[in-house]
C-alpha atoms as one frame of an Amber mdcrd trajectory, in Angstrom:
protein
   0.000   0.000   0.000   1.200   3.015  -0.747   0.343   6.166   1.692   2.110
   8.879  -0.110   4.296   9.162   3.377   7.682   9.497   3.287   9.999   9.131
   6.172  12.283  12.676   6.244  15.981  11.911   5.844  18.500  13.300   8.802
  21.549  14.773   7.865  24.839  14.859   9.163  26.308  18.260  10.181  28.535
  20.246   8.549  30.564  20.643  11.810  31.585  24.700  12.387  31.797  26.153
  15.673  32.720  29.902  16.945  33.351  31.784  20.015  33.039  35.750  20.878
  37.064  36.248  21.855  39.871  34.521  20.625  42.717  36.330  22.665  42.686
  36.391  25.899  44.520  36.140  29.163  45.514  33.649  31.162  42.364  31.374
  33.175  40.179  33.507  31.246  36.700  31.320  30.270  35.923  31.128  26.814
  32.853  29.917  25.585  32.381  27.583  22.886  29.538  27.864  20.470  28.274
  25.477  17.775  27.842  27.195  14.294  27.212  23.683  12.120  24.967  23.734
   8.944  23.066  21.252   7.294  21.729  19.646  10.171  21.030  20.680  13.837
  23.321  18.433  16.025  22.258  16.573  18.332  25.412  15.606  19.976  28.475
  17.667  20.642  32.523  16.359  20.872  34.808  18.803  21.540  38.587  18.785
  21.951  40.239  21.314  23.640  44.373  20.597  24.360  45.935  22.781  26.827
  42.369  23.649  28.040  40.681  22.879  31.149  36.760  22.969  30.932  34.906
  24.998  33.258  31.460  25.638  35.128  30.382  21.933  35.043  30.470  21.479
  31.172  32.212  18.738  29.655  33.346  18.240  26.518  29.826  16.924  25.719
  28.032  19.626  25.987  26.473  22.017  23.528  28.268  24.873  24.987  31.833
  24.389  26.765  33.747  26.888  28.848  37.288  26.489  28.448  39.919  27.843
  30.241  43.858  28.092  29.179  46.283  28.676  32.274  49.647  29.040  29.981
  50.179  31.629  27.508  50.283  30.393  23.369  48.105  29.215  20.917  46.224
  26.238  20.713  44.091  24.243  18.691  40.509  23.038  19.156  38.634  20.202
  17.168  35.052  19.378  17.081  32.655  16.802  16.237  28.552  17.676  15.539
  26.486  14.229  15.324  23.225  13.262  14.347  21.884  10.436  14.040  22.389
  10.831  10.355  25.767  11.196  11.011  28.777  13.766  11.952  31.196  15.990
  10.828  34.183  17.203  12.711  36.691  20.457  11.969  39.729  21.363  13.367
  40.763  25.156  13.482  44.693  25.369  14.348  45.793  28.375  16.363  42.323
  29.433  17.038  43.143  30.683  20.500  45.657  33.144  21.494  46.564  33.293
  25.278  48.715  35.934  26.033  51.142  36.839  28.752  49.813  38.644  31.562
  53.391  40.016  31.964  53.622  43.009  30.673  56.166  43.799  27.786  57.146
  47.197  29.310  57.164  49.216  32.811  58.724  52.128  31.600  57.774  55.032
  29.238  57.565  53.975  25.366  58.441  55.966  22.066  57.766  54.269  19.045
  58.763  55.857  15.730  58.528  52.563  13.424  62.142  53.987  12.276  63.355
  49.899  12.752  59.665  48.353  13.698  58.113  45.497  11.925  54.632  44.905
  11.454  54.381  42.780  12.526  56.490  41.963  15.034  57.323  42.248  18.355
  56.034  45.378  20.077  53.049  45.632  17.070  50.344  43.334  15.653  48.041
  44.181  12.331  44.831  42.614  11.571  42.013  43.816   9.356  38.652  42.014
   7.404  39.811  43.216   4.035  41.627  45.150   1.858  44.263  47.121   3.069
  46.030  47.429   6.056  48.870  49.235   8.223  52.582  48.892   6.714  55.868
  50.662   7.492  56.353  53.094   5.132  59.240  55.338   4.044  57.823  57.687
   2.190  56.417  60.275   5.240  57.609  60.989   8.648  57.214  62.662  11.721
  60.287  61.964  12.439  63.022  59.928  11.467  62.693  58.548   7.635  59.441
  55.905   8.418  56.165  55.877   9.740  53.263  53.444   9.551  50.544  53.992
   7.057  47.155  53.142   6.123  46.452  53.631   2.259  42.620  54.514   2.192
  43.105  55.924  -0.976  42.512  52.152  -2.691  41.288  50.625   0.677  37.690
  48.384   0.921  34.690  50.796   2.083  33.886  49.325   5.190  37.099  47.545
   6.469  38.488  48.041   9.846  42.400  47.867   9.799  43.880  47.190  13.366
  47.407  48.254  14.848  47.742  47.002  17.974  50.832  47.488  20.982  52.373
  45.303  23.208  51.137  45.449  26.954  52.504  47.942  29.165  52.700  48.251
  33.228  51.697  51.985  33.842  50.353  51.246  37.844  53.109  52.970  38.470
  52.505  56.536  36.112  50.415  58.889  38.049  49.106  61.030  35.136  49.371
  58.547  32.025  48.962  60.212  28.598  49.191  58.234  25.059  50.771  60.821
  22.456  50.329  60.304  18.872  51.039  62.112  15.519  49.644  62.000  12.432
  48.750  63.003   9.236  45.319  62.274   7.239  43.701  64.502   3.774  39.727
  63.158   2.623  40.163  61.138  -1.141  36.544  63.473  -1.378  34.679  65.529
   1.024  32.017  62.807   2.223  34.404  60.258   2.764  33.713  59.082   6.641
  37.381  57.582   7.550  37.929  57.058  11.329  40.880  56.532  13.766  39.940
  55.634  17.205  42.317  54.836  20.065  40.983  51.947  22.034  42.540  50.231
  25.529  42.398  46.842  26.992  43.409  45.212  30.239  42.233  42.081  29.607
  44.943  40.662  26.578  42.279  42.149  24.287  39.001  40.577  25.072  37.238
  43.574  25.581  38.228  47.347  24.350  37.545  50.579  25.700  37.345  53.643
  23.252  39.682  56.622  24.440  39.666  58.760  21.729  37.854  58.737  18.266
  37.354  61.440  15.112  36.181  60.879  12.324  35.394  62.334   8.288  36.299
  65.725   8.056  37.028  66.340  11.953  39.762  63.408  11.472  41.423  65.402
   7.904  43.876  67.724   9.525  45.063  68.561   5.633  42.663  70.011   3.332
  40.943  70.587   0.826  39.763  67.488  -0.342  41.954  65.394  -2.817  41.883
  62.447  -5.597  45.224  62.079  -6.020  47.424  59.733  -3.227  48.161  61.783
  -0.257  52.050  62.245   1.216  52.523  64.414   4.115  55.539  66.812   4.808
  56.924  66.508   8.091  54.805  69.551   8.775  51.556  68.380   8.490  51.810
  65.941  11.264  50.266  66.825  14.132  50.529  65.849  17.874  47.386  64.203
  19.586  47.727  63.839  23.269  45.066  61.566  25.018  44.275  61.192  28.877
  44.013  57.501  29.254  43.354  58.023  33.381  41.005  55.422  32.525  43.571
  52.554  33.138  45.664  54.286  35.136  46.933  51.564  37.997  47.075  48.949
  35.061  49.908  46.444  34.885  49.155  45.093  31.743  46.903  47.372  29.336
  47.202  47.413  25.602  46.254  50.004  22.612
């Protein structure tokens, strides 16, 4: 007989899985979230090495807390089931734990006249397009600076420079000092800088300072042609950063 029934087929996963930070300090608790497609699992396997879970999960459940006492990067694998089936993924260096040491304890100058990026003292991330590089052809001071090139960059992309840690608990008035130089490709162009802190190895930030469009162009008018600054157009931004003063490990 036939009813015109069919029985639905389960899937196996497409296994995917993400979490909200990926650097951190040390014993912070990260959580683990599933992000599969295809199929909704119904069982979860995770592998965490150099992690300890944390708040009664297990590596069973749905979503883990992991914490990772020593500082590096580590991998993490995991395995979505149905009955249908599973499908596992393995991200390598997903998680960054970073020294809670901090780099320096002393006042810092950076002029990028022998800095990599990146490197030591500096990291550079971004979504797209492109992003900060030493350059030669501009200064402040010095022959080098570093640059962002807007002027062929992807609308929309967020280019990050960020420092090494610093101990400042013992500064009583900390200031962060900056210069630079910035002209508008055209007058509605909305290009931002903003100065952000953290004092957590970068899982959360703290705006100290932001301007943007034609508040941030301290050249004008208005250009299409590729924009190099004399030594005279860059100018010196000071910022309070009281905000973390009595940190021994804050970032920028």
């Amino acid at each position: 007989v036939n009813t015109g029934v069919t029985t639905p087929q389960i899937c196996a996963p497409i296994a995917n899985f993400h979490v909200t930070v990926r650097t951190v300090c040390p014993n912070y608790v990260v959580t683990f979230s599933d992000s599969s497609s295809n199929a909704h699992p119904t069982q979860w396997n995770w592998s965490v090495p150099g992690g300890t879970f944390q708040n009664g999960t297990t590596a069973s459940d749905s979503m883990p807390k992991v914490s990772y006492a020593a500082a590096g990067t580590y991998a993490v694998s995991y395995t979505a089931s149905t009955t249908g089936g599973n499908g596992t993924i393995t991200k390598n260096s997903y998680i960054t734990v970073l020294t809670n040491v901090a780099t320096y304890n002393t006042p810092f100058e950076e002029s990028f006249e022998t800095a990599t990026l990146p490197g030591s003292d500096w990291s550079v991330y971004n979504q797209t397009g492109t992003n900060w590089a030493i350059s030669s052809a501009a200064a402040a001071t010095g022959t080098k600076s570093t640059k962002l090139d807007n002027m062929v960059n992807s609308a929309g992309n967020v280019s990050v420079l960020e420092s090494t840690s610093f101990d400042i608990s013992s500064f009583i008035t900390p200031k962060f000092s900056f210069k630079y130089a910035h002209k508008q490709k055209i007058s509605t162009n909305n290009d931002k800088l903003q100065l952000y802190s953290s004092t957590d190895c970068g899982s959360t930030w703290v705006q100290r300072w932001s301007r943007n469009a034609s508040t941030l162009a301290n050249v004008t008018p208005a250009s299409g042609t590729a924009f190099t600054p004399t030594q005279a157009q860059f100018l010196t931004y000071t910022v309070n950063i009281n905000g973390v003063a009595g940190s021994n490990n804050v970032r920028f």
